[in-house]
N, C-alpha and C positions, 0 to 999 in steps of 0.2 A: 239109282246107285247111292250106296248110305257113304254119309261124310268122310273122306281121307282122314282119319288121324296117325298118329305119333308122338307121344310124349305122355306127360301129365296133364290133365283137362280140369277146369272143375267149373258148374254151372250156378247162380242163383236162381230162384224164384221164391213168390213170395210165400206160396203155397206147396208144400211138401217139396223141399231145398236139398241142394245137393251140397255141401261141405266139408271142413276139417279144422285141424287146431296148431298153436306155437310157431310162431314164425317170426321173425325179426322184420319190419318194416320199419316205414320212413316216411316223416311229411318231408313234401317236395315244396322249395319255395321260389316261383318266377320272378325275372326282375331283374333291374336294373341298378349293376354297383361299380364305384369310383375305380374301375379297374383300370384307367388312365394312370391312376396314381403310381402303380407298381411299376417296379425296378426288375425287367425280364432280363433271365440268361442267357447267352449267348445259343439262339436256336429256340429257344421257347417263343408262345405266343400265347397274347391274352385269353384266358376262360371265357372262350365266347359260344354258348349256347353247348357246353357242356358242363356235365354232372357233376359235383363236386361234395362230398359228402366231408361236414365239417361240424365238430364237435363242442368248440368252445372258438369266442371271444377271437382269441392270440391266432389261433386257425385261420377264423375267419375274413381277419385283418391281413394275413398274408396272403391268403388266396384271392381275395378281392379288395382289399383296402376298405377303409369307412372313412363316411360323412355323417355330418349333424343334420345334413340337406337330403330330409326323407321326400321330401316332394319330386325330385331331379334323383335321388339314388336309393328304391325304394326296398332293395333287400337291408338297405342299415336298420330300418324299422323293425325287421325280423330279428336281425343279429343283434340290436340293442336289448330288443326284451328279452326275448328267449333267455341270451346268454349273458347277459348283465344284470339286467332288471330281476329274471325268474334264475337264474342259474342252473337252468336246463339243454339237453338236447342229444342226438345230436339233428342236423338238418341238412337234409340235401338242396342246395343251392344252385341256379341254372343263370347266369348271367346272359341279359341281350346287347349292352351295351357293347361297344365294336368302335376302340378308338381308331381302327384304320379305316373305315368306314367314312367315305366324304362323304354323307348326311349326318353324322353324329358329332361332325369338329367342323373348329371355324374356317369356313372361307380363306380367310390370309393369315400369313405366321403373325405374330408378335416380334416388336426387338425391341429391350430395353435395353440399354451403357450400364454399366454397374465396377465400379470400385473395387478387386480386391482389399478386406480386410481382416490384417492378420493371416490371409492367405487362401480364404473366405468369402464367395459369395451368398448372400442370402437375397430370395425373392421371396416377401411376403404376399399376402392374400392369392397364394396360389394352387388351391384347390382344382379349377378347371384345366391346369399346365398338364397337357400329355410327356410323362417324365422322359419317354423314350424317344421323344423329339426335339428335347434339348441339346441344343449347339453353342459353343459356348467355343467365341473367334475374337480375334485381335482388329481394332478398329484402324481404319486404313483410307483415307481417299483416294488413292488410285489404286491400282490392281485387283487382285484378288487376296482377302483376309486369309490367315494362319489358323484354320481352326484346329484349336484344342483336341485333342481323344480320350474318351470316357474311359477310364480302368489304365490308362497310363497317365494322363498330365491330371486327373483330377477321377474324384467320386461325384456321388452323384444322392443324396436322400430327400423324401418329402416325408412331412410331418403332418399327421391327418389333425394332431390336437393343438398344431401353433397354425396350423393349412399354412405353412414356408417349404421351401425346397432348400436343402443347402448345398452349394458346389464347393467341396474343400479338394485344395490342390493337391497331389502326391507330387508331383516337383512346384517347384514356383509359378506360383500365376501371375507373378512381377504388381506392381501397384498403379500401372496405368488400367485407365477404363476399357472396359472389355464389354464386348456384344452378348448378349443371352437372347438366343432366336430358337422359340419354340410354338408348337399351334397348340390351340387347347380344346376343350373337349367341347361340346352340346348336349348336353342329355338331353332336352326339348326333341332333338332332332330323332329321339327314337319313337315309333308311333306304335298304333297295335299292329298292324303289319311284322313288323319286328318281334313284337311279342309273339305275336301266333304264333311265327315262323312257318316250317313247311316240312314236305319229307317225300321223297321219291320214293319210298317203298324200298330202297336198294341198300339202305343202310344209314343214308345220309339225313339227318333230321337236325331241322333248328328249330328255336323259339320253344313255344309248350310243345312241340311235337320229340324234343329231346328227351321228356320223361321216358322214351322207346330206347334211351342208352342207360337208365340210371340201374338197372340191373346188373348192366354187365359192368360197368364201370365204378358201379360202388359197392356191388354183392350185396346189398339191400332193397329190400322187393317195396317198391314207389305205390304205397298204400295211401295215401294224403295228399292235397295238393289245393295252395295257397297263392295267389298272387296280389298281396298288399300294393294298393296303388293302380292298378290293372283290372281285376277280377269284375270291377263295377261298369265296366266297358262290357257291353252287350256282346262285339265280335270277339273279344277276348274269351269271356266267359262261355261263349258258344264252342271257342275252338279247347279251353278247358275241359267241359263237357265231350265232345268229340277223343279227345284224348285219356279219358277215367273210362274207356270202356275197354276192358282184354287186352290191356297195355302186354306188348309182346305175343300176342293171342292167349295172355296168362290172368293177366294184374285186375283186379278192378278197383278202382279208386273214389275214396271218398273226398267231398272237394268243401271248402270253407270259403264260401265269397263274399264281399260284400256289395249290397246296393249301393247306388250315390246319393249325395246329397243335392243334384243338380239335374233339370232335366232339361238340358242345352243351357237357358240363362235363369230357369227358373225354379227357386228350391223347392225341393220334395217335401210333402210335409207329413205327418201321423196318420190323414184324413187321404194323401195321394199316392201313397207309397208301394200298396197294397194293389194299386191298377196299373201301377209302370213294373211291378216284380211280373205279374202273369202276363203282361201284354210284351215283356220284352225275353220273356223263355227262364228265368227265374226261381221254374218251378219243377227241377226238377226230383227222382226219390231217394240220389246219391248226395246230394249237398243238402249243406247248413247255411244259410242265408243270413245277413244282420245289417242293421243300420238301426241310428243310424250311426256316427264314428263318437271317440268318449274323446276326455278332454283327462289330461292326464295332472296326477298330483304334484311331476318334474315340470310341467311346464309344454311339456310335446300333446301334442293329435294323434291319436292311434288308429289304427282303422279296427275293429271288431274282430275280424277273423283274423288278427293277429295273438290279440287276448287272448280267445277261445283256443286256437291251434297251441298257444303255450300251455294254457291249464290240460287241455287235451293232453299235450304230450304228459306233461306231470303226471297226469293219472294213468298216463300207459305204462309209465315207469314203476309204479305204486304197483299194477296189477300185472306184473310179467306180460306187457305186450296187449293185452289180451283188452278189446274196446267195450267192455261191457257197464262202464261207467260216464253217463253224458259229461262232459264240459258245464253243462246248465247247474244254477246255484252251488259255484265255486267261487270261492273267495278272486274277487278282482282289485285289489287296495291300491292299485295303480289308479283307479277310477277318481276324474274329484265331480264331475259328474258328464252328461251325456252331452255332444255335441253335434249341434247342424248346422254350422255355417254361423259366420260374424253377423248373420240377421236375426237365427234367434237365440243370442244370448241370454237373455233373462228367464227364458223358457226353462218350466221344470216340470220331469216328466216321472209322475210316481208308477207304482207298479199294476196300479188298475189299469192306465193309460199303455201301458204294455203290453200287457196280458188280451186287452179287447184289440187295440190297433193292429198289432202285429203279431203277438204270439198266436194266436187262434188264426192267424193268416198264415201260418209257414215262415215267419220270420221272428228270429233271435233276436236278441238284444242284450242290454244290460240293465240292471233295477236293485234299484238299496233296498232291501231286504236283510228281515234277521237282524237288522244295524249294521249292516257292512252293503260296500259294494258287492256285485256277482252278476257273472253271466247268467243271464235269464233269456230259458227259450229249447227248447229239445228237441221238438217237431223236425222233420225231414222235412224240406221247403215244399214238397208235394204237397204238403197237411195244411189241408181247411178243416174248421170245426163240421163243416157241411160234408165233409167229401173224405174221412178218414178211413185206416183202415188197420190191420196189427204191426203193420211195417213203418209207416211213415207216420204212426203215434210219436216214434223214441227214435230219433237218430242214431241211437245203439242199435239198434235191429237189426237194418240192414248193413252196417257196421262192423256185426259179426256175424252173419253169414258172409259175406268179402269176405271176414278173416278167415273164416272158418277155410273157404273154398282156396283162397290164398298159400294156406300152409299148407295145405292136401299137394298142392302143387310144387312147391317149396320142396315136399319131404319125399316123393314119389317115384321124382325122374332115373332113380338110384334100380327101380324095379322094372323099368321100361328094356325093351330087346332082350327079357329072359325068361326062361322058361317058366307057365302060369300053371303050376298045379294046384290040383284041389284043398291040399294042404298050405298053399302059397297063400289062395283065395281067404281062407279060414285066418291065417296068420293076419293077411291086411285088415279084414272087419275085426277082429279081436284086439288090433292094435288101435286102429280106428275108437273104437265101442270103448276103450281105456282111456282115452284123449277125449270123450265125448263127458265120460265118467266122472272126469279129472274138472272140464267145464260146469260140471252140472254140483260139484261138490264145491266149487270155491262159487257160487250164486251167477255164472255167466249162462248158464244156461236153466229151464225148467227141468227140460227134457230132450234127450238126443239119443236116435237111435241109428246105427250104423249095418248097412249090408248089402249085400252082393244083389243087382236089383235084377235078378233073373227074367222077371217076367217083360223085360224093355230088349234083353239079350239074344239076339235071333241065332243062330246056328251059326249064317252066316256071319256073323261080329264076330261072333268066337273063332271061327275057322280067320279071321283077318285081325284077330287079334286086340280087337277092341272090345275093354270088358268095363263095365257102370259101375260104380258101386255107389248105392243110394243112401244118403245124410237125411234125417226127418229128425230135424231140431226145432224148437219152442225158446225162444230167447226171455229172458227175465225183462219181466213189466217195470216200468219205471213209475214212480209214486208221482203220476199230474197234479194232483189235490191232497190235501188232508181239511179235512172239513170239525169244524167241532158243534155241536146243535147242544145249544145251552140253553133248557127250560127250567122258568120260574115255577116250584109246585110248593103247596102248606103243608107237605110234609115235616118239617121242620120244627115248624110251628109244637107242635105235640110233644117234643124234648123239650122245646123250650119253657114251654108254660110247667111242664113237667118236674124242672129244674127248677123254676121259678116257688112252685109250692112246695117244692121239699126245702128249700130254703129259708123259708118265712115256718115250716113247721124246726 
């Protein structure tokens, strides 16, 4: 019995492909942010392992708050560059951190005495204060305290750039010392377990298995996916992978990980790196790989596939959407050079050392070239020099067939439960064949040809209403080399002298 369908389909492979074109995606970014910090409305609850599609800065900060503390809240790393640093975006956001969550906050509350002043309390260095469990009581030794109420005797704000909370009163807070008893967060406490998250199949999806809501919930089709901080975690990265396949039974996603710089206590180096990527799954024909992290011209640690996923975005913005242009030798001037750990600081690693170590292994990187920083590296982490093949030469490849197959699906569903005439049939490939047209005129494609693939179509498909239509595209080659061969010859010679005696005559 052939497969049950219903809807919009689309398939890759890497040899005569099935696809389409235009469609509005999204890199997804996993992870962990200071979402303790926020002030919820009455009935709201934290962004916890849902979608969040957030376009700038000011957004970002409301929806999940920011830290300086990318190690402990590793989406501020995304939100910082993208949309500060690069002034791009926009990004879908999945938060795991979970302030009600007793492994992710402390054991026992805090209580510090504090002074109204001026009507005012302020608690510095309070970045880790879950704001929604401040209690703010009148100091007492016997009975029980008078606690205050949020939104009548007083407000309530924290500040991510002074990291203070301030309690200003809406009536008097009188000028004796008052209790401030609140628990504060853990981020430590979150593990990959968390990250992963999980999914019953029934609707219900946490951790990376959320990218299964980011359709419905942001109407942008979760084509990318990034987890700064995470991704170099082998169970993480497996359940990444696990989740960039036919997300929804539709999506297929391309992923930007990176390797670590550690493997338990012992650093990775240019010479080991290459046998912990294949021996820990690394290698797959959907991602871009990199290590190892750069050292930034502000002062911060980046991780790679943050860099890369910005300029990425940059250039999807340049080209309507559309992936036919690597991330690889673009400008990265955030770079002041490449980092591996406080061990090897003096280490400098030019672009020979790149291009042999890693790039001809399936891994990106970064490398001063040209006189500038840039990502350097294209390959689909499948790619060995030994073992390549037309796909996983260019990380655009496969790239855009996803895209291609992505927007087929995207633009389809609209044709689905009606009536399939011959004329319908003709209209789709014709429309198809314009969009392939349209690829192949602006340099994303060589060649694409679009059409009803009759001869896969049995009687019975048609009589149940499933009907193929075959994409046989050829994606544009990416320039690996340019070579210049400069020979010494005396031809020269023969002007010269030539010159020489008309001169003296």
């Amino acid at each position: 019995m052939s497969e049950y369908l219903h809807g919009a389909y689309g398939d890759t492979q890497a040899n005569g492909n099935r696809v389409s074109t235009d469609s509005e995606s999204a890199i997804v970014c996993i992870g962990t942010a200071p979402v303790h910090t926020l002030a919820l409305a009455s009935g709201e609850s934290y962004p916890v392992s849902k979608p969040v599609l957030v376009r700038n800065i000011a957004e970002a900060k409301k929806y999940f708050g920011y830290s300086d503390d990318w190690a402990k809240y590793t989406l501020c790393e995304a939100m910082h560059h993208f949309f500060e640093t690069k002034g791009i975006g926009p990004l879908v956001f999945i938060n795991v951190l979970d302030p009600t969550k007793a492994a992710h906050k402390s054991v026992s509350q805090t209580t510090v005495s504090k002074t109204p002043v001026n009507n005012i309390i302020t608690i510095a260095d309070a970045e880790s204060v879950i704001l929604e469990s401040v209690k703010v009581q009148t100091i007492v030794e016997e009975g029980d305290p008078t606690v205050k109420v949020k939104g009548t005797d007083y407000s309530i704000a924290y500040s991510a750039a002074k990291k203070t909370i301030t309690i200003t009163g809406i009536t008097t807070l009188g000028t004796d010392a008052l209790n401030v008893v609140y628990d504060t967060i853990d981020a430590t406490g979150v593990t990959s377990d968390d990250v992963i998250g999980a999914t019953d199949n029934l609707g219900t999806n946490t951790g990376i298995f959320a990218v299964k809501n980011v359709y419905q919930l942001t109407g942008v089709i979760p084509a990318y996916m990034i987890a700064p901080g995470f991704s170099s975690v082998p169970t993480v990265h497996a359940a990444m992978y696990q989740n960039s396949q036919k997300v929804n039974g539709h999506w297929d996603m391309w992923i930007f990980a990176d390797l670590p710089l550690l493997n338990g206590s012992t650093p990775l180096t240019m010479d080991t790196i290459v046998t912990w990527k294949n021996s820990n799954g690394y290698n797959h024909p959907n991602e871009t790989v990199y290590f190892p992290m750069i050292a930034g011209t502000d002062g911060n640690k980046y991780h790679l596939s943050v860099i890369a996923a910005a300029n990425f975005l940059e250039l999807l913005g340049e080209n309507e959407g559309i992936p036919y242009h690597s991330a690889s030798n673009t400008d990265a001037p955030i770079i002041s050079k490449l980092w591996m750990g406080d061990s090897a600081v003096d280490k400098l690693f030019d672009d020979e050392i790149i291009n042999e170590k890693l790039n001809k292994n399936g891994i990106a990187s970064a490398a001063f070239v040209g006189g500038r920083w840039a990502v350097w590296g294209a390959h689909a982490a499948s790619y060995n020099q030994n073992d390549a093949d037309y796909v996983n030469v260019a990380e655009t490849a496969l790239m855009m067939l996803y895209y291609v197959s992505n927007d087929f699906q995207a633009r389809r569903p609209r044709n689905v439960d009606k009536p399939m005439t011959a004329n319908d049939i003709a209209s789709i490939v014709a429309e198809e064949q314009n969009r392939l047209d349209g690829l192949k005129a602006m340099g994303a494609l060589i060649y694409g040809e679009a059409a009803l693939d009759a001869d896969s179509i049995a009687n019975s498909d048609v009589y149940s209403g499933d009907f193929v239509f075959e994409f046989r595209v050829t994606t544009t080659p990416l320039a690996k080399s340019l070579k210049a061969v400069v020979t010494w010859v005396d031809d020269g010679f023969s002007t010269y002298f030539a010159t020489g005696e008309s001169d003296v005559a």
